[in-house]
BALOBA-1460 file (C-alpha; in Angstrom, 3 decimals):
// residues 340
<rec num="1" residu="x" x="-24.123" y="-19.114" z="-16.024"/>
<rec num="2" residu="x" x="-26.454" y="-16.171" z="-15.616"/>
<rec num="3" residu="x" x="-28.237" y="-14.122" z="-17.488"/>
<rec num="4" residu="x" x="-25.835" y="-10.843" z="-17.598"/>
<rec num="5" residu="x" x="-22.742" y="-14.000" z="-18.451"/>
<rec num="6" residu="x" x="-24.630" y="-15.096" z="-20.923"/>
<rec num="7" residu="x" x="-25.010" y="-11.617" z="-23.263"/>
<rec num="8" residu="x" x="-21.461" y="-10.581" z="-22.484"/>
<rec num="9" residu="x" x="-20.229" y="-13.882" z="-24.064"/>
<rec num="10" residu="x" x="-22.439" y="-13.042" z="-26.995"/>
<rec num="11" residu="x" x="-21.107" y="-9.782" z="-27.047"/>
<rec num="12" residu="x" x="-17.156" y="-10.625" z="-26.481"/>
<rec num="13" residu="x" x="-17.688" y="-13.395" z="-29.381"/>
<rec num="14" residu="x" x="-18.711" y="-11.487" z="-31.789"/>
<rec num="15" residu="x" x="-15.794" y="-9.145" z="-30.838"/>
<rec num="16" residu="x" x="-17.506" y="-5.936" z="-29.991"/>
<rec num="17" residu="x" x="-16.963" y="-3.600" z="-26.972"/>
<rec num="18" residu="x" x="-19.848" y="-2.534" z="-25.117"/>
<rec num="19" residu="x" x="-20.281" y="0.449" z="-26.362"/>
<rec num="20" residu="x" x="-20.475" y="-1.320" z="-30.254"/>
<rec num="21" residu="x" x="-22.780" y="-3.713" z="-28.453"/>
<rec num="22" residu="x" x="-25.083" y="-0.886" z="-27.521"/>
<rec num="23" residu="x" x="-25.708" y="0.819" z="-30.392"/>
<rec num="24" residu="x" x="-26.735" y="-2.443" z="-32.235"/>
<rec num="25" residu="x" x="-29.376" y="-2.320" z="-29.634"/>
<rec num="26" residu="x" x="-29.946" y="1.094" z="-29.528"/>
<rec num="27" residu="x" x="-29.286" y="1.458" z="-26.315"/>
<rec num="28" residu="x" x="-26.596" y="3.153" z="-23.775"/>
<rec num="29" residu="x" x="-23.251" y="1.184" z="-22.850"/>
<rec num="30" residu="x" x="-23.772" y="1.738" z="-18.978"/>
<rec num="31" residu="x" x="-27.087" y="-0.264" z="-19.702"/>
<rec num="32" residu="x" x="-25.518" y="-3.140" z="-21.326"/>
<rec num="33" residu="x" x="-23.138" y="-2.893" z="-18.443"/>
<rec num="34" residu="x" x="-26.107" y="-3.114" z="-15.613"/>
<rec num="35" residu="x" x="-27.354" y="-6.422" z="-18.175"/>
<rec num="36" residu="x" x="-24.231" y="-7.969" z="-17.769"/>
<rec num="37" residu="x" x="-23.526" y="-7.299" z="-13.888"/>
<rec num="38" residu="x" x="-26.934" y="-8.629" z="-13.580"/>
<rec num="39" residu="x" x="-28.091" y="-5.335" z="-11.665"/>
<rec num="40" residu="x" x="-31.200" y="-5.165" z="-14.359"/>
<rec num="41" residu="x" x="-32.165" y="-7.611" z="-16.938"/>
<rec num="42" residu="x" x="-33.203" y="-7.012" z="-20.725"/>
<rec num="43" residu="x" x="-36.935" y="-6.345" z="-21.590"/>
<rec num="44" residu="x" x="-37.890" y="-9.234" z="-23.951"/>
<rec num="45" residu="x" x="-37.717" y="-6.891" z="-27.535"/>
<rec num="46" residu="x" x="-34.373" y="-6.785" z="-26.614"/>
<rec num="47" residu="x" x="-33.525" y="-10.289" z="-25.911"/>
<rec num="48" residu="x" x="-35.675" y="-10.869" z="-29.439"/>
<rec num="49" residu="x" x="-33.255" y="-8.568" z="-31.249"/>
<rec num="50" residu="x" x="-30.124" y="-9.710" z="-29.798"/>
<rec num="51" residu="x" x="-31.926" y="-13.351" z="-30.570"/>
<rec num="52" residu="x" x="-32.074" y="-11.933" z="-34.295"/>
<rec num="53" residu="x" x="-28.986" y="-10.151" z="-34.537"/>
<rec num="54" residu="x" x="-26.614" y="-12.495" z="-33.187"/>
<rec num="55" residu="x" x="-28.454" y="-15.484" z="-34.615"/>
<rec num="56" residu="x" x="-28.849" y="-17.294" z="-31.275"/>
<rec num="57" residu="x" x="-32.060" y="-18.992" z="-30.156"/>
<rec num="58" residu="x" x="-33.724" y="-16.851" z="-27.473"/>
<rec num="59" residu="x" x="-33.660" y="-20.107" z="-25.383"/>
<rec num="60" residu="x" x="-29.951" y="-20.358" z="-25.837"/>
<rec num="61" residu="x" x="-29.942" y="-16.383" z="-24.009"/>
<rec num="62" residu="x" x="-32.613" y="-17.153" z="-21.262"/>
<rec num="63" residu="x" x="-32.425" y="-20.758" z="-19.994"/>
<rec num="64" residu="x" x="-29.338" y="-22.344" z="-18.164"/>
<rec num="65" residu="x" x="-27.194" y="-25.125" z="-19.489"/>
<rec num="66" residu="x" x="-27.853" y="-24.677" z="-23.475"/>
<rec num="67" residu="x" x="-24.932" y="-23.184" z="-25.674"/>
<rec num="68" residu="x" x="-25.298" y="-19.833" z="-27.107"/>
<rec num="69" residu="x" x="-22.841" y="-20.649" z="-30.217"/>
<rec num="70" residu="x" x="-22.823" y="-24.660" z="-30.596"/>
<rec num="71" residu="x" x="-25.529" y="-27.507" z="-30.272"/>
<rec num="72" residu="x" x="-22.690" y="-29.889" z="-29.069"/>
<rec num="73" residu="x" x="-19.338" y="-28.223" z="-27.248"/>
<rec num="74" residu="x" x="-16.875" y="-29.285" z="-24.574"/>
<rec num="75" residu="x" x="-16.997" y="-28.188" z="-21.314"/>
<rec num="76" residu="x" x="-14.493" y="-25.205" z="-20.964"/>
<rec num="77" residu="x" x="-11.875" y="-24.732" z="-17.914"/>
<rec num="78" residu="x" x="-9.409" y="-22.189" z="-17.750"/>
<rec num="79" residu="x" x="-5.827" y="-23.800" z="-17.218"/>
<rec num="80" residu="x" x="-2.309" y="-23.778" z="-18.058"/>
<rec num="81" residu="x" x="-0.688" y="-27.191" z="-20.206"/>
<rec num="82" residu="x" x="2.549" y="-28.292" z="-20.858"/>
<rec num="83" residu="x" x="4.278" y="-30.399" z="-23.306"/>
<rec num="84" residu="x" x="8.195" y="-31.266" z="-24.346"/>
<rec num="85" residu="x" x="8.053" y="-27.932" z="-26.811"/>
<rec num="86" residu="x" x="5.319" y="-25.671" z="-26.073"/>
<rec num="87" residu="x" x="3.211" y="-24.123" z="-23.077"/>
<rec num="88" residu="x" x="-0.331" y="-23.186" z="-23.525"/>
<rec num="89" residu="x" x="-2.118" y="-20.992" z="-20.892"/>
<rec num="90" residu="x" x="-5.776" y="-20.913" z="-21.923"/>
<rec num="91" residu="x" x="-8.351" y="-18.625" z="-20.007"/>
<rec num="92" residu="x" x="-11.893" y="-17.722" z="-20.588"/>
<rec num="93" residu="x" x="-10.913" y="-14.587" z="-23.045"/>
<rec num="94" residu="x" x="-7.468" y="-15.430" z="-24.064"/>
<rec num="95" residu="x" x="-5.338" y="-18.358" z="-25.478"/>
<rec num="96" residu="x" x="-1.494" y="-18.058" z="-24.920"/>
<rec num="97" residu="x" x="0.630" y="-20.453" z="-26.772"/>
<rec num="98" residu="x" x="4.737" y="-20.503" z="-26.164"/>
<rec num="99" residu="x" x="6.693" y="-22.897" z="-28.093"/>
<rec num="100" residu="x" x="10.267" y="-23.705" z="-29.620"/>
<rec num="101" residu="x" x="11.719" y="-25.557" z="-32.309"/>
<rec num="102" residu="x" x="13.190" y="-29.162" z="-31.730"/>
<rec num="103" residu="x" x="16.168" y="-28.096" z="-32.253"/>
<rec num="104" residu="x" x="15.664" y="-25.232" z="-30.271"/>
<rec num="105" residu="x" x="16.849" y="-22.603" z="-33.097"/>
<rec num="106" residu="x" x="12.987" y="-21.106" z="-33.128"/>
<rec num="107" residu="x" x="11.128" y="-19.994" z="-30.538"/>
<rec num="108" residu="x" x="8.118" y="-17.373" z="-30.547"/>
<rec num="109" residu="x" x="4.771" y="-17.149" z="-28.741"/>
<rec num="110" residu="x" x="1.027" y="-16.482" z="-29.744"/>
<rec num="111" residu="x" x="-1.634" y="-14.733" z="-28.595"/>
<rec num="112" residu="x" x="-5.356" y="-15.145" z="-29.163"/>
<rec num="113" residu="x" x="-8.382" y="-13.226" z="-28.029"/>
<rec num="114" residu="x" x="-11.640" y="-14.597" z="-28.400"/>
<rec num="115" residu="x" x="-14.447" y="-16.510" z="-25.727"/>
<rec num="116" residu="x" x="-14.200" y="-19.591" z="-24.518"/>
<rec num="117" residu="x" x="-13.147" y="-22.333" z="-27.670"/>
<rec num="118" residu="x" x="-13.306" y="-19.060" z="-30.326"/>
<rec num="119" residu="x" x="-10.450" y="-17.416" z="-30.449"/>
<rec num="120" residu="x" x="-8.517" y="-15.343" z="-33.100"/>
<rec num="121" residu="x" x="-4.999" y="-14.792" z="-33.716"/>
<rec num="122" residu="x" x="-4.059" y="-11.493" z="-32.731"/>
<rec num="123" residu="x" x="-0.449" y="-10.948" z="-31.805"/>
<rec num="124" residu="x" x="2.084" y="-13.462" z="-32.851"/>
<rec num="125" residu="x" x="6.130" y="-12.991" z="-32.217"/>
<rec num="126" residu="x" x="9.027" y="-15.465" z="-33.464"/>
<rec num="127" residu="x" x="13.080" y="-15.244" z="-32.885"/>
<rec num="128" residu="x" x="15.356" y="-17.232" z="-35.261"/>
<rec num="129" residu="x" x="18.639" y="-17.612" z="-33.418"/>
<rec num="130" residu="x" x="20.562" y="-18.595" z="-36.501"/>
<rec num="131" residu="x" x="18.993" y="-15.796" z="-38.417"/>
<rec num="132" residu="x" x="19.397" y="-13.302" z="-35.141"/>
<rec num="133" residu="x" x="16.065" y="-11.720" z="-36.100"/>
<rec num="134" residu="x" x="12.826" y="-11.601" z="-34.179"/>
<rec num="135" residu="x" x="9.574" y="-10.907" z="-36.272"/>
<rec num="136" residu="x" x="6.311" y="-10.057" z="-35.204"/>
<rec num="137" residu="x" x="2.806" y="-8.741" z="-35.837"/>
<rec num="138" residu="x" x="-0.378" y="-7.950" z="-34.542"/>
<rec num="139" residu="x" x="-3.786" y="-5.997" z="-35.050"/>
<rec num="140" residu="x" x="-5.458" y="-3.651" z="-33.425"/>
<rec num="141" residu="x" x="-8.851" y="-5.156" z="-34.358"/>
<rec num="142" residu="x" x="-10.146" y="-8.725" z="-34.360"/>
<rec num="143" residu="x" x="-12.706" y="-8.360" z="-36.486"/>
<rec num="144" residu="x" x="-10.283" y="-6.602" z="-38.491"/>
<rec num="145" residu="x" x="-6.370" y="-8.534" z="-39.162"/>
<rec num="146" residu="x" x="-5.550" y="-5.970" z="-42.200"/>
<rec num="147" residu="x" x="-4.804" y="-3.294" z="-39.705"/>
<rec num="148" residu="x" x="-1.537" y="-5.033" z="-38.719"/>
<rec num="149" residu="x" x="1.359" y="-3.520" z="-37.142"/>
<rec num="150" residu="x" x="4.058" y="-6.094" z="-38.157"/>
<rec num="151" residu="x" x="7.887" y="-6.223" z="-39.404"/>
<rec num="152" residu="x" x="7.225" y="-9.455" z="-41.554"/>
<rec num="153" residu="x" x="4.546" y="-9.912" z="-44.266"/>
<rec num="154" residu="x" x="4.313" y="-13.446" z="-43.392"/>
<rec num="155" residu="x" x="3.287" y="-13.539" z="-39.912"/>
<rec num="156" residu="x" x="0.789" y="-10.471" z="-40.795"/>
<rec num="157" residu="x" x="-0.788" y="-12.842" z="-42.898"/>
<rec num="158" residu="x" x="-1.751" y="-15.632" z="-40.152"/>
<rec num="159" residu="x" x="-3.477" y="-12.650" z="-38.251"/>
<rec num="160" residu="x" x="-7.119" y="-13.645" z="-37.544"/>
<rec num="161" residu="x" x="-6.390" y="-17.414" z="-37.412"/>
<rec num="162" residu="x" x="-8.255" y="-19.313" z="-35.538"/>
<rec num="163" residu="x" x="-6.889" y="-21.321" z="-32.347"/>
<rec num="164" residu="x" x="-6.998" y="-24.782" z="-32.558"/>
<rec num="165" residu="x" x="-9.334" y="-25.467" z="-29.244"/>
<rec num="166" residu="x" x="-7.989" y="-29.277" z="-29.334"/>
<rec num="167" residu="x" x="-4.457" y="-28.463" z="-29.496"/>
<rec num="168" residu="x" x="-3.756" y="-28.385" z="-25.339"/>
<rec num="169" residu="x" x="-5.638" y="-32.172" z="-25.175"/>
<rec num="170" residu="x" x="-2.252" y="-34.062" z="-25.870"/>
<rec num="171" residu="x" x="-0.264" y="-31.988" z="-22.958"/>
<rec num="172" residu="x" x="0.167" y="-32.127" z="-19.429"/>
<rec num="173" residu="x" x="-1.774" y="-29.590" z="-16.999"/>
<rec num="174" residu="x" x="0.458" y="-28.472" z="-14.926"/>
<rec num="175" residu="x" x="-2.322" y="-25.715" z="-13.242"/>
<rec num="176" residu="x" x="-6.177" y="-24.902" z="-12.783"/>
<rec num="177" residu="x" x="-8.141" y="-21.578" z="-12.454"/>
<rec num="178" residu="x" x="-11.369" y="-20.408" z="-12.581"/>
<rec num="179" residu="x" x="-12.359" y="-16.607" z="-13.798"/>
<rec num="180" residu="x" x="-13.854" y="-14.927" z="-10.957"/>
<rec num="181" residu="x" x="-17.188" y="-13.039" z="-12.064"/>
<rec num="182" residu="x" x="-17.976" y="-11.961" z="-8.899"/>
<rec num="183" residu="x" x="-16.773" y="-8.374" z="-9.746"/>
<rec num="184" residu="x" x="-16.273" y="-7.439" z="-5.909"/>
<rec num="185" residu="x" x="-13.978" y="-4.854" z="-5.123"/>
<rec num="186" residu="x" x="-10.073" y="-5.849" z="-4.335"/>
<rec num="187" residu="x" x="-9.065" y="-5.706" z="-0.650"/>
<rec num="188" residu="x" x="-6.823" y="-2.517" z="0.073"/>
<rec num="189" residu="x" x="-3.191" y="-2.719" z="1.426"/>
<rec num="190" residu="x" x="-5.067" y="-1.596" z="4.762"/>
<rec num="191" residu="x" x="-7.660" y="-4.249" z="4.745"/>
<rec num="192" residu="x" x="-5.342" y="-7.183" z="3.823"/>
<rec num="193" residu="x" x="-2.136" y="-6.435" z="3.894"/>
<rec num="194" residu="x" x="0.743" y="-6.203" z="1.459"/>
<rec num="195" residu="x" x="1.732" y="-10.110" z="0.345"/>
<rec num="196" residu="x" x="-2.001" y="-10.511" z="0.310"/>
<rec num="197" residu="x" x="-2.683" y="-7.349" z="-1.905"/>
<rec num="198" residu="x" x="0.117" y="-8.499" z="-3.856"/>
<rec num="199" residu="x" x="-1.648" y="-12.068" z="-4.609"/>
<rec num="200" residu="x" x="-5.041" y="-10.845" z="-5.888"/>
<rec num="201" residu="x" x="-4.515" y="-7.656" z="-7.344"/>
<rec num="202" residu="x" x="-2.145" y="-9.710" z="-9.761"/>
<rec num="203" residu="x" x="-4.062" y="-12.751" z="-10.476"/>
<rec num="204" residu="x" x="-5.949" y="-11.452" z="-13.363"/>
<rec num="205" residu="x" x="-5.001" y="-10.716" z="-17.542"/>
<rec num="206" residu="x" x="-5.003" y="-7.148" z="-18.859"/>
<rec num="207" residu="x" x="-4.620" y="-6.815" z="-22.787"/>
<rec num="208" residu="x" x="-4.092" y="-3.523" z="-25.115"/>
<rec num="209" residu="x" x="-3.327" y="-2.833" z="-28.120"/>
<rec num="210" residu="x" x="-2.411" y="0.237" z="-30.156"/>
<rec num="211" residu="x" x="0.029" y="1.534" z="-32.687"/>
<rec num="212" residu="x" x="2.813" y="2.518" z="-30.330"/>
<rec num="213" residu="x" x="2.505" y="-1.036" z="-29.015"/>
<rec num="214" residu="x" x="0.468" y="-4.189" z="-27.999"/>
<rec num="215" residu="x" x="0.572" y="-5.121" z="-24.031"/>
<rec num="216" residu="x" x="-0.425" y="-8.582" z="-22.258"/>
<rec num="217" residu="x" x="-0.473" y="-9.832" z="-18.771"/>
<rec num="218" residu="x" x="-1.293" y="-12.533" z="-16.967"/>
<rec num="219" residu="x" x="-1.051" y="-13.991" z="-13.851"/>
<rec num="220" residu="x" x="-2.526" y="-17.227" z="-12.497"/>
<rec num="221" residu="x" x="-0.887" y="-16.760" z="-9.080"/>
<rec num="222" residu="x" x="1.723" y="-19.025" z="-9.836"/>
<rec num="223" residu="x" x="3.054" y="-18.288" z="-12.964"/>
<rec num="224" residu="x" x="3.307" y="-14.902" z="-14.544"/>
<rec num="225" residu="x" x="3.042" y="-14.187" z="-18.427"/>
<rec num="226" residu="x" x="3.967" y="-11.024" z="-20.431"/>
<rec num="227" residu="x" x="3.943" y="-10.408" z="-24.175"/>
<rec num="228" residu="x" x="4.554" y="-6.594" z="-24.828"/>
<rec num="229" residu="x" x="6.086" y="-5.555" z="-28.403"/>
<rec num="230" residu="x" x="6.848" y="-1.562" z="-28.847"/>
<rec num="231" residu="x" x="7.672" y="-1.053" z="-32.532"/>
<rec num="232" residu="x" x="9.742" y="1.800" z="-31.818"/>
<rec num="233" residu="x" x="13.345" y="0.234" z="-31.632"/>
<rec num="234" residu="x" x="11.730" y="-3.159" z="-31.474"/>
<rec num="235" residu="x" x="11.232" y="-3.380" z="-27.857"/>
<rec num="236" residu="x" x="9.980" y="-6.579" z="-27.314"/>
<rec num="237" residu="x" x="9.510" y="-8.746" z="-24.369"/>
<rec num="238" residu="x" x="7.941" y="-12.096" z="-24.017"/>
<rec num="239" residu="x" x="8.400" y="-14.467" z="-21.115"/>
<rec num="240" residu="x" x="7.098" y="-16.215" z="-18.289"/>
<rec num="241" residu="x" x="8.157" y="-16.910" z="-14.609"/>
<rec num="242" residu="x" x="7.705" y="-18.749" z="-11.423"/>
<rec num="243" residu="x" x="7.404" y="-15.529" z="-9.242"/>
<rec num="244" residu="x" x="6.429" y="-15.740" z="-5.451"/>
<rec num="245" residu="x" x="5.168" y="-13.470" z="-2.964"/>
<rec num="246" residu="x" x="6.624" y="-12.895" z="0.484"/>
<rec num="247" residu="x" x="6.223" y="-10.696" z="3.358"/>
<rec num="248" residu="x" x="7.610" y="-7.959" z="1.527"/>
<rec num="249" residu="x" x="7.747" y="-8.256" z="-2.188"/>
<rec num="250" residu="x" x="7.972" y="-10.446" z="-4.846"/>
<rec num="251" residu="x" x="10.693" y="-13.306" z="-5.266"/>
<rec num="252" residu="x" x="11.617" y="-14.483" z="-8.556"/>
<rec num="253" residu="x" x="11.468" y="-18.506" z="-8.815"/>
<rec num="254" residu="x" x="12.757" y="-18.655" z="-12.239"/>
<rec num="255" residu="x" x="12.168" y="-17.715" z="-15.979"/>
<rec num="256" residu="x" x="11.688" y="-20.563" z="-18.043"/>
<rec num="257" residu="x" x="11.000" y="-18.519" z="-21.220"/>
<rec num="258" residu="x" x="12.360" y="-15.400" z="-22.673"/>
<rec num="259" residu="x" x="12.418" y="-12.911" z="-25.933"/>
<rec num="260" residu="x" x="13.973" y="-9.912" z="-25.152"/>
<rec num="261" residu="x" x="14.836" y="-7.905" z="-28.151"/>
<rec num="262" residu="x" x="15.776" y="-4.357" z="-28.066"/>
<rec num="263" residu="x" x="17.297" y="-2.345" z="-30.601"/>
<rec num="264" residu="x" x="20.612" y="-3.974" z="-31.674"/>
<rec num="265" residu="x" x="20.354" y="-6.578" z="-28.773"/>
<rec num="266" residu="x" x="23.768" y="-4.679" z="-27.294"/>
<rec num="267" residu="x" x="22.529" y="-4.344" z="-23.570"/>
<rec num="268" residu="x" x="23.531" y="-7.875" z="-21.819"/>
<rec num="269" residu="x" x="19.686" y="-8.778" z="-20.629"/>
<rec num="270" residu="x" x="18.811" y="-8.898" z="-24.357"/>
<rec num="271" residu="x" x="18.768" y="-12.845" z="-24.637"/>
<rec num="272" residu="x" x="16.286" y="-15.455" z="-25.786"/>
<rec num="273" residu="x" x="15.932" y="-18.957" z="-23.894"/>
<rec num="274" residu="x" x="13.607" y="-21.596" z="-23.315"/>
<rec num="275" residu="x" x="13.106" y="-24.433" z="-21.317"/>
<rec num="276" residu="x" x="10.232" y="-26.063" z="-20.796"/>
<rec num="277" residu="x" x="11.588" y="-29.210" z="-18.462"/>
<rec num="278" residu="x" x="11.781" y="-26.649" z="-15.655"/>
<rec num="279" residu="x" x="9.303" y="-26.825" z="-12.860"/>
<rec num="280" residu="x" x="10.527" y="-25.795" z="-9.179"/>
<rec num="281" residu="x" x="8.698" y="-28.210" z="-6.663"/>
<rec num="282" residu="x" x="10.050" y="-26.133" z="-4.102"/>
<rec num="283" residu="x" x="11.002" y="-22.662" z="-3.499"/>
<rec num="284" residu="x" x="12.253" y="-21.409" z="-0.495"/>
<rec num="285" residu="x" x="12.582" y="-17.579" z="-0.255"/>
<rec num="286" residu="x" x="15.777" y="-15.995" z="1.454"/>
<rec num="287" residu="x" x="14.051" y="-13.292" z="3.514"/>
<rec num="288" residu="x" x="16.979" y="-13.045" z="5.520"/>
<rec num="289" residu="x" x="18.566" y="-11.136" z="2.559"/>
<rec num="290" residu="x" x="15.858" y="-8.879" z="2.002"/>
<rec num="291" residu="x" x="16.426" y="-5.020" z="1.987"/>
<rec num="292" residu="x" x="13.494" y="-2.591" z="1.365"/>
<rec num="293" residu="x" x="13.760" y="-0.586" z="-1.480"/>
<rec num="294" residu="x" x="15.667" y="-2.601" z="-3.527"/>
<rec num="295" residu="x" x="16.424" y="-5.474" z="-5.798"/>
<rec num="296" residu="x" x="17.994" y="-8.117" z="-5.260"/>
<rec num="297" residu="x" x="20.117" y="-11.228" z="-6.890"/>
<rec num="298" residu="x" x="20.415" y="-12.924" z="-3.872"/>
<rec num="299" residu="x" x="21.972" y="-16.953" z="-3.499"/>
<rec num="300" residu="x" x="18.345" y="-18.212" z="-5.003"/>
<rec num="301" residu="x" x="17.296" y="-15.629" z="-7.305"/>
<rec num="302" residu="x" x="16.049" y="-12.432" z="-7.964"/>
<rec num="303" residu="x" x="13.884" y="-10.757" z="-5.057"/>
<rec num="304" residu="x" x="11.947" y="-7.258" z="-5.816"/>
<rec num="305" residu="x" x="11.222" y="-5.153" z="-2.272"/>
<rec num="306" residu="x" x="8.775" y="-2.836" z="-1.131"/>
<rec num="307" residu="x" x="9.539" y="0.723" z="-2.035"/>
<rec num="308" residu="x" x="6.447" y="2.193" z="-1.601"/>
<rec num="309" residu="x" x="3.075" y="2.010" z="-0.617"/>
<rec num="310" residu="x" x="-0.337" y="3.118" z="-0.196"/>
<rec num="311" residu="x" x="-3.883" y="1.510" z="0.723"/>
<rec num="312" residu="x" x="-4.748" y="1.314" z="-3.467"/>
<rec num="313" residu="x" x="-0.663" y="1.298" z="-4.816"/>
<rec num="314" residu="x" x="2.209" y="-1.248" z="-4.138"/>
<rec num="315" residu="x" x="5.482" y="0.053" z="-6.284"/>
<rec num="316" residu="x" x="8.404" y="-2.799" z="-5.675"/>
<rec num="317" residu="x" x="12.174" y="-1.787" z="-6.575"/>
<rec num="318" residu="x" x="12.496" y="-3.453" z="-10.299"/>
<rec num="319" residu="x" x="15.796" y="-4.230" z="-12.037"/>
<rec num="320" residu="x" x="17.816" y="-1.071" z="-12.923"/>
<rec num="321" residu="x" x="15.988" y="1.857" z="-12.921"/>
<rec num="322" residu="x" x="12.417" y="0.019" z="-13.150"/>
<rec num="323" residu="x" x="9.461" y="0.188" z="-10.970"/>
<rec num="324" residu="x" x="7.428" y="-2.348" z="-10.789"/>
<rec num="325" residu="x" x="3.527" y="-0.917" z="-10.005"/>
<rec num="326" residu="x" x="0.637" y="-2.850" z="-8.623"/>
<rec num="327" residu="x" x="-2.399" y="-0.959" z="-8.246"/>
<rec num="328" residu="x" x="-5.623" y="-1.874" z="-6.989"/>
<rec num="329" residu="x" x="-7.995" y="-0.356" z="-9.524"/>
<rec num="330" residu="x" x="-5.801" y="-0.845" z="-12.453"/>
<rec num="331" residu="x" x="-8.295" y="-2.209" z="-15.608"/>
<rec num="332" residu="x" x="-8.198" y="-6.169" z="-15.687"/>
<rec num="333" residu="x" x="-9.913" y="-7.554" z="-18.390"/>
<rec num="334" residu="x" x="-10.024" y="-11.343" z="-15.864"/>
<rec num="335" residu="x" x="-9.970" y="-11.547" z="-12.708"/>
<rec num="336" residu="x" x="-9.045" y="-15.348" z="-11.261"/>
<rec num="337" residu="x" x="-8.915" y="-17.715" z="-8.565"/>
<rec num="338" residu="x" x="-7.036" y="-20.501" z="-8.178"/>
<rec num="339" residu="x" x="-8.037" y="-24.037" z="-7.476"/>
<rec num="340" residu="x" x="-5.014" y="-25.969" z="-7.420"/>
């Protein structure tokens, strides 16, 4: 880990933006920025006051191999882990936890945001099928869980737990990934072409939250995770899907979770399933049945086509009216590459 890694997961542990981080330091965000790209390194007052501040050893900042938060920890890898009633995808920044009931009546997913093994609860959804309700909260700051946006004292409570770091140890990985820090720019459409634009400008996690709503993405490059709630008519949408790239678009392998609420759950794709058995081994994609500009429920599945492009922008045909945008300098809060 370098230097510049080393401050920003100071800085992201303690839950403070880089601008926050600055003015502890009384200094500018764009130089905390250079520190952390390793394009200029920290005079040594500064490393003593981040030392004193943060209450880290200046050892722990400067020298390779020592913890900045724990004398003893366990070795952290990004991955995704299965079990017979929940799916955790864990990444540097971000714990996602899916999970249903035994008898299948409850199902709900968690987010927390943290570093590495310190993470807080910060969004947190459940649907009760007997019930026909779906609850949720979240907050708009971790260092903060009182400012929660929520339909259900109860869950706003658990805001700001912590995640249980051990809980993924007694489930199956089903994937690996690393989080690139090499902060290179992405191809464009020109330089690498569409299905290969398509991979790596979507292998990444993007997270926001506000009052009008809280938004999460992920993508490891083979399975593809979104948590979004909107408040306003209780818009919510949770799930995750084996989707595959092709020559021109994106082919959907399957949905093995889902909460989509909206409103009074009238419209027909308003339904709530889960299934965590289901793992394609194989997926061919019917290209044959492809048609630019347009989606798709062909004999396999779902299949979203080009509509439009440019050398930064890929915008595929969604379902209904919906456009599903890529672009190449949207904010990512990960970037990632796969190793298995």
């Amino acid at each position: 880990m370098t230097l510049g890694q080393r401050i920003q997961q100071i800085r992201i542990g303690h839950g403070l933006s880089q601008e926050e981080f600055a003015e502890r330091l009384d200094t500018t965000r764009q130089t905390v920025s250079r520190w952390e790209l390793d394009q200029t390194y920290p005079e040594i007052g500064k490393i003593v006051r981040i030392s004193r501040l943060f209450s880290v050893s200046t050892d722990s900042i400067l020298k390779d191999g020592i913890s900045t938060f724990d004398t003893e920890v366990t070795p952290f890898s990004c991955g995704v882990y299965r079990g017979s009633h929940c799916e955790i995808v864990e990444t540097e920044r971000f714990a996602l936890v899916l999970f249903t009931s035994v008898d299948a009546l409850r199902l709900g997913a968690m987010l927390y945001r943290g570093y590495e093994h310190k993470k807080q609860l910060v969004a947190i959804c459940e649907r009760d099928q007997q019930a026909k309700t779906t609850r949720y909260a979240y907050t708009l700051d971790t260092a903060a869980p009182s400012s929660a946006i929520s339909n259900c004292e109860e869950l706003a409570a658990r805001l700001g737990e912590a995640y249980d770091a051990e809980r993924h140890r007694a489930l199956r990985r089903l994937e690996r990934f690393v989080v690139d820090h090499g902060n290179q720019p992405l191809p464009t459409v020109r330089e690498a072409g569409i299905p290969k634009c398509l991979t790596l400008w979507r292998m990444a996690d993007s997270y926001h939250a506000r009052r009008d709503g809280v938004q999460f993405y992920l993508c490891t490059g083979r399975t593809e995770y979104i948590f979004s709630i909107q408040p306003k008519d209780d818009n919510i949408y949770c799930g995750a899907s084996y989707n595959r790239v092709f020559d021109l678009g994106i082919f959907g392998g399957g949905q093995f979770f889902r909460i989509r609420n909206f409103r009074e759950n009238r419209e027909p794709w308003c339904r709530f399933h889960c299934n965590f058995s289901y793992e394609p081994t194989e997926i061919r994609i019917p290209t044959e049945e492809c048609e630019l500009g347009k989606c798709l429920e062909t004999s396999r599945g779902l299949m979203w086509c080009v509509k439009r492009y440019t050398d930064d922008e890929i915008v595929l045909q969604g379902c209904g009216e919906d456009e599903y945008i890529y672009r190449r300098t949207d904010r990512r809060d990960e970037r990632f590459s796969a190793i298995d």
